[in-house]
BARODO-725734 format. One line per field, with one value per residue (C-alpha): residue number from 1; chain; x, z negated, y; residue in three letters. Coordinates in steps of 0.02 Angstrom, whole numbers, plus 50000, padded with zeros to 5 digits. Layout:
<pts>
n: (NUM;...)
chain: (A;...)
c1: (X;...)
c3: (Z;...)
c2: (Y;...)
res: (ALA;...)
</pts>
This chain:
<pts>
n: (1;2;3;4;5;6;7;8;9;10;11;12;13;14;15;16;17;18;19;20;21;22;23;24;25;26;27;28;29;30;31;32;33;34;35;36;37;38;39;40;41;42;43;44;45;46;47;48;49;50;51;52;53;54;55;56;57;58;59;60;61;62;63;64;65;66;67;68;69;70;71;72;73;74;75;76;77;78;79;80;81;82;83;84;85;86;87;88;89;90;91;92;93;94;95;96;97;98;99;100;101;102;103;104;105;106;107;108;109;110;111;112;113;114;115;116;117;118;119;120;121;122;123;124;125;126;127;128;129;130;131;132;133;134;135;136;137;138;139;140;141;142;143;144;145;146;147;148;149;150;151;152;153;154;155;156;157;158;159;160;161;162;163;164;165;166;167;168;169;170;171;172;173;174;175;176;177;178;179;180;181;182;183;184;185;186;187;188;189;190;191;192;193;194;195;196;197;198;199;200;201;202;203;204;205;206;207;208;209;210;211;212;213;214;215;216;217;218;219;220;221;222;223;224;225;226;227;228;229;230;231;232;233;234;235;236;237;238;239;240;241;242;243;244;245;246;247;248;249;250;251;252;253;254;255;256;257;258;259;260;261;262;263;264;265;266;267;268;269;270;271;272;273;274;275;276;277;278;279;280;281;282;283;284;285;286;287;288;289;290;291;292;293;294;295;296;297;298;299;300;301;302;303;304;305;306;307;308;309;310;311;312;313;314;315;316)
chain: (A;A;A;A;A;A;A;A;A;A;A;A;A;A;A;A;A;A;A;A;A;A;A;A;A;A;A;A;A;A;A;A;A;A;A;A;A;A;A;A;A;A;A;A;A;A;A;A;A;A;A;A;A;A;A;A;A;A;A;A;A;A;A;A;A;A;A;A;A;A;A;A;A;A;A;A;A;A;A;A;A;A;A;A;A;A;A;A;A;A;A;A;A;A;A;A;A;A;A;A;A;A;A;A;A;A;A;A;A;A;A;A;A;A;A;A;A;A;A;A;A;A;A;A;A;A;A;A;A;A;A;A;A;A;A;A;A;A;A;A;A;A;A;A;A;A;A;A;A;A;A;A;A;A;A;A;A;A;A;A;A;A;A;A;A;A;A;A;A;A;A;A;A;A;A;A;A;A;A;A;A;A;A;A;A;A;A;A;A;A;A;A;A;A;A;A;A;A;A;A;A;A;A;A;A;A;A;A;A;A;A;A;A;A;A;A;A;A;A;A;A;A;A;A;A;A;A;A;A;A;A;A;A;A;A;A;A;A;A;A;A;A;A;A;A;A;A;A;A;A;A;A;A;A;A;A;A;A;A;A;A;A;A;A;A;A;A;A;A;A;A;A;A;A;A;A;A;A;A;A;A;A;A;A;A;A;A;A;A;A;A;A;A;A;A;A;A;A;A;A;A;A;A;A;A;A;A;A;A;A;A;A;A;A;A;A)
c1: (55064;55008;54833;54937;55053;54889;54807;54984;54979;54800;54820;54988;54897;54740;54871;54953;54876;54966;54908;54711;54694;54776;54708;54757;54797;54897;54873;54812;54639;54629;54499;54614;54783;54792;54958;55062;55135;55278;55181;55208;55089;55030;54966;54946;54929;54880;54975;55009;55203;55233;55440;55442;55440;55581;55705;55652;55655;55630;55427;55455;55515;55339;55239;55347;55545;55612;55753;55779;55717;55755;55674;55587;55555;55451;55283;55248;55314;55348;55300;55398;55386;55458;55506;55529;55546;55508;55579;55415;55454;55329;55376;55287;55255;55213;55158;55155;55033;54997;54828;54804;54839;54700;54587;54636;54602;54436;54411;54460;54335;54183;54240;54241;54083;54009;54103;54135;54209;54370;54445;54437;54603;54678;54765;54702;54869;54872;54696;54752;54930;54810;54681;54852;54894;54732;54738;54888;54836;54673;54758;54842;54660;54578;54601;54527;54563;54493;54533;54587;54597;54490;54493;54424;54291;54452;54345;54203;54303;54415;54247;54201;54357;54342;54147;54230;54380;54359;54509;54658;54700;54888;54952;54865;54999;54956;55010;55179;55224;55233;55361;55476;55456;55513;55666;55705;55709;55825;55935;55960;55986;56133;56221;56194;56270;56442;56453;56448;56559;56678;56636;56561;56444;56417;56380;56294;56170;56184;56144;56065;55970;55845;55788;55765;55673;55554;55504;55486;55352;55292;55266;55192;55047;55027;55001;54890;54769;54765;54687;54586;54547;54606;54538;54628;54734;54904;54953;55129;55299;55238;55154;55058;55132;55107;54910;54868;55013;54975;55038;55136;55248;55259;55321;55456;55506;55599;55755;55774;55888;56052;56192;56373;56468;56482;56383;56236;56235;56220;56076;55979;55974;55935;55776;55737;55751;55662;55508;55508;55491;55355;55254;55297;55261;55079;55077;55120;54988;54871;54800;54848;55018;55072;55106;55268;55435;55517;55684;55737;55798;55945;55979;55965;56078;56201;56194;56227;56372;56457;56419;56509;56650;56789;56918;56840;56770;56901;56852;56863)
c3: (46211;46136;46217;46378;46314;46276;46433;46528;46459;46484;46680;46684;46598;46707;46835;46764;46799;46634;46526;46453;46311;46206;46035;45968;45784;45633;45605;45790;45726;45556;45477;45294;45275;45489;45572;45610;45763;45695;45665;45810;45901;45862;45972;45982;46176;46223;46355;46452;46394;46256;46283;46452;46369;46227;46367;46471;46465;46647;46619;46487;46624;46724;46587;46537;46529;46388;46291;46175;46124;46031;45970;45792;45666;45683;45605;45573;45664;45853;45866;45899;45898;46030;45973;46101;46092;46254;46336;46251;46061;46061;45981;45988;45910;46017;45945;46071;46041;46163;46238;46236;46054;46019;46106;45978;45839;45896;45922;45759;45689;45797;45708;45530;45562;45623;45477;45606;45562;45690;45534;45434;45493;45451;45288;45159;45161;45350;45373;45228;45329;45486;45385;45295;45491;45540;45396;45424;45591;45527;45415;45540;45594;45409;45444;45594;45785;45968;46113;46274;46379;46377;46537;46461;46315;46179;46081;46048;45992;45868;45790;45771;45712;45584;45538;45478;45373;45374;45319;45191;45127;45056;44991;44835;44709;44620;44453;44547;44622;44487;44395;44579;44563;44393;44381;44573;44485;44317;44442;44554;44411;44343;44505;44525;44360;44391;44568;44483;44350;44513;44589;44730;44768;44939;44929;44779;44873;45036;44983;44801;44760;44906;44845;44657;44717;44825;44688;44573;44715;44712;44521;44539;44671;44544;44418;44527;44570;44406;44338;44504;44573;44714;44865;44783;44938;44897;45076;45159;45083;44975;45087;45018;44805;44746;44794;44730;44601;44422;44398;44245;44363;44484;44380;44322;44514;44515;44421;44503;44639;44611;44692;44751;44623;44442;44343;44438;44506;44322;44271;44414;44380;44192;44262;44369;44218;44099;44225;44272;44078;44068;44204;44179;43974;44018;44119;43988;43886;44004;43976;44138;44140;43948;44034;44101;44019;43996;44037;44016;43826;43882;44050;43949;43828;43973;44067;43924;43892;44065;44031;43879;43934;43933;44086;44255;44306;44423;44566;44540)
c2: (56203;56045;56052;56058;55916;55828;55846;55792;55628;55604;55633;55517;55364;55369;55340;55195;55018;54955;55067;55037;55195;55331;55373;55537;55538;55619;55815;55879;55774;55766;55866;55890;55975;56018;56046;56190;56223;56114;55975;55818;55732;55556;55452;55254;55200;55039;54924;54758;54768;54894;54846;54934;55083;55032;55016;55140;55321;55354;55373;55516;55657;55603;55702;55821;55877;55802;55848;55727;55537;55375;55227;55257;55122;54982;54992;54822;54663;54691;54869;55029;55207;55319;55494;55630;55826;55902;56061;56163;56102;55992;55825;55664;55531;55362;55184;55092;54912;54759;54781;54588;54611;54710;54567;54438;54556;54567;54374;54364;54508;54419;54244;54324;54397;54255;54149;54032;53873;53885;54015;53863;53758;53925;53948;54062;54140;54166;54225;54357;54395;54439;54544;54652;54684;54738;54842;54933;54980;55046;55126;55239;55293;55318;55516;55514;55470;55540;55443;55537;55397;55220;55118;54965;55007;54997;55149;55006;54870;54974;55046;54834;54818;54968;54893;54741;54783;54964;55063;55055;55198;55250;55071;55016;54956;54791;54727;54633;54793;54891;54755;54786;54950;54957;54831;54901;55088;55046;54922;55078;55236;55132;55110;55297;55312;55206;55287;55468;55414;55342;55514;55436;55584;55530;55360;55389;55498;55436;55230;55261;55421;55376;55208;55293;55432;55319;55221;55370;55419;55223;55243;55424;55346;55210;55347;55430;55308;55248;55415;55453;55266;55156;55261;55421;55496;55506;55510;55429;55484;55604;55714;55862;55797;55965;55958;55792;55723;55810;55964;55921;55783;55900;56037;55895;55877;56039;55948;55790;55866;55900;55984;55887;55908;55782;55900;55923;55734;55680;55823;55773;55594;55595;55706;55588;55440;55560;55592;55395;55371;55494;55420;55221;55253;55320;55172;55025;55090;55000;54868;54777;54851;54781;54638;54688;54687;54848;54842;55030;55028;54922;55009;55200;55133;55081;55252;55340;55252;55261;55441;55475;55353;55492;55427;55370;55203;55111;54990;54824)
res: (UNK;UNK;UNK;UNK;UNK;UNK;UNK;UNK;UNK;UNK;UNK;UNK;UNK;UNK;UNK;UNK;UNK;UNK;UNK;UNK;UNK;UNK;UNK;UNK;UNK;UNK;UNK;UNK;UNK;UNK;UNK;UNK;UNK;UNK;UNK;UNK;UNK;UNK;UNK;UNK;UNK;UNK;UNK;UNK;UNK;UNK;UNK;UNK;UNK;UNK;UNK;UNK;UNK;UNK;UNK;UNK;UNK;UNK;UNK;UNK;UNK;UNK;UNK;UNK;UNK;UNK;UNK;UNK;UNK;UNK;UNK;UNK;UNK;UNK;UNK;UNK;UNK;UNK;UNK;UNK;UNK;UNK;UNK;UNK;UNK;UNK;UNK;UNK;UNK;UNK;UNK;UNK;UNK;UNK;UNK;UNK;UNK;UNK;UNK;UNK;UNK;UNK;UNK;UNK;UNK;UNK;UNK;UNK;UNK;UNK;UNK;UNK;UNK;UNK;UNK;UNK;UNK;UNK;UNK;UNK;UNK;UNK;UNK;UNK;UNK;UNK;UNK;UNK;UNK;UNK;UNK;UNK;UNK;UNK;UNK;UNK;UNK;UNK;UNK;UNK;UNK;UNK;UNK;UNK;UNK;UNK;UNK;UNK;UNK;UNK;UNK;UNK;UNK;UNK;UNK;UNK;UNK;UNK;UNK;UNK;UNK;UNK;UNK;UNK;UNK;UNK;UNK;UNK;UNK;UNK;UNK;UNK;UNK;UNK;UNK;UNK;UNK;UNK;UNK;UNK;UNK;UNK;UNK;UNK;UNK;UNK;UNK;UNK;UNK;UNK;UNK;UNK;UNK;UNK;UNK;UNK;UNK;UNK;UNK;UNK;UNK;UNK;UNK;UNK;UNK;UNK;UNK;UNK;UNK;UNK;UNK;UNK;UNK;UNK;UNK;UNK;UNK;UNK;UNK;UNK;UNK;UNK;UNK;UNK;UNK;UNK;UNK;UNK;UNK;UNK;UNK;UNK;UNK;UNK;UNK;UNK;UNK;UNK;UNK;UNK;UNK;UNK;UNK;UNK;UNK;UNK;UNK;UNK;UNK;UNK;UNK;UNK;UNK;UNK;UNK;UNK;UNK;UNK;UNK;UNK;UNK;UNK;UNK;UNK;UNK;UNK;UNK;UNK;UNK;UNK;UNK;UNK;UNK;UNK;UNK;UNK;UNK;UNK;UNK;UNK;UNK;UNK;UNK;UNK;UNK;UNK;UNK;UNK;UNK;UNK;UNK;UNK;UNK;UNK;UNK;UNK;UNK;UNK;UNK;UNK;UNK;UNK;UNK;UNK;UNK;UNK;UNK;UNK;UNK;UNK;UNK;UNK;UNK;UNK;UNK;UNK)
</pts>
């Protein structure tokens, strides 16, 4: 079904002026950890105006019935992805990117290459702002790519592109992020811990509980590549933990979830602070990580106290 899918929107681009190429990417091309038949498709397609297709749905029913869509998040900057599930089960995936975009990434490749002196009225800061975009759409192709359609040679300039800056692999956490990540995390576990103490189970895990848990996976891939280096794949939001996290956190992730009730919301998140603690204490034994202040002592101290507080925490 998704071959068919595939070949669908393949034959409704090559009729559509606007549209220069498709690239096929995610799980249906990867060569590790492949899809299932619940997997989506991913695919990046290049056009004149990718906000035709934010406000319209009308093009969707050309490939294929659809049953349901929306808008997705924004990838970077003035981007979009469309999500669709059509009448077969197939979901997709759609990026969709301004062809004339792609042309002044590739200007910009030729004049690096070249170290041409027009980069030069360009700030350091700026020329580094484009490079992080180039690299986050690279980034998107590290795993691999196949185009199905290319009207206009896009498969050549995004291998330039690649021959320049190559790829980024899963974000590579510098010294800065891991102080965020660690104030962020402490900031967080003791508004989980007044908002249990409030019972405030649903806000609690609605607002709080995904914010902590996303920087105990920031502070995990920090871990991570630590031990296994900078190019180590850790993969986006914790896909596939349990193949490449160590097996001693991962053993540790079995607690961190609780159920909705007092008890359980209070087990789960001392877990969670216990297995941040584990991981952040292997960390500040680094060299390069010494450097930061460690702010848990007093935020422990202050959970433990709004725990043991014996009447409830009141609004104010």
């Amino acid at each position: 079904m998704k071959e068919d899918l595939i070949e669908k929107f393949k034959r409704w681009a090559e009729n559509k002026v606007d549209i220069k190429s498709i690239i096929v990417i995610g799980s249906s091309v990867r060569n590790q950890q492949k899809g299932d038949k619940y997997s989506d498709i991913d695919f990046i397609i290049f056009t004149k105006d990718p906000f035709i297709y934010e406000k319209s749905v009308t093009w969707i029913d050309e490939i294929h019935k659809s049953v349901s869509f929306h808008n997705g998040f924004e990838i970077s900057k003035g981007t979009f992805v469309k999500r669709i599930f059509f009448e077969n089960e197939v979901a997709v995936d759609i990026t969709f990117l301004s062809s004339k975009l792609l042309s002044a990434i590739l200007i910009f490749t030729t004049l690096k290459e070249k170290g041409n002196y027009f980069l030069s009225v360009l700030s350091k800061k700026k020329i580094k702002e484009i490079e992080n975009q180039i690299l986050s759409f690279t980034y998107y192709l590290h795993r691999g790519y196949h185009f199905i359609v290319d009207k206009n040679n896009t498969e050549e300039k995004v291998k330039k592109i690649i021959s320049q800056f190559g790829y980024k692999t899963e974000y590579s956490f510098e010294l800065k992020d891991f102080e965020v990540v660690v104030n962020r995390f402490w900031q967080n576990a003791y508004r989980m811990a007044y908002k249990i103490k409030r019972n405030e189970l649903f806000t609690a895990k609605l607002e709080i509980e995904p914010e902590m848990k996303q920087d105990l996976l920031n502070i995990i891939s920090i871990y991570t590549k630590h031990v296994n280096g900078s190019d180590f794949e850790t993969w986006h939001k914790g896909k596939f933990i349990e193949k490449w996290a160590d097996p001693v956190i991962v053993e540790k992730l079995k607690l961190i979830y609780g159920e909705y009730n007092v008890e359980s919301s209070w087990r789960s998140l001392k877990s969670t602070i216990d297995l941040f603690v584990h991981i952040s204490d292997l960390l500040y034994k680094v060299d390069k990580f010494q450097t930061i202040t460690k702010p848990q002592e007093y935020f422990y101290n202050w959970i433990a106290e709004i725990e043991q507080t014996t009447t409830n925490i009141t609004h104010t």
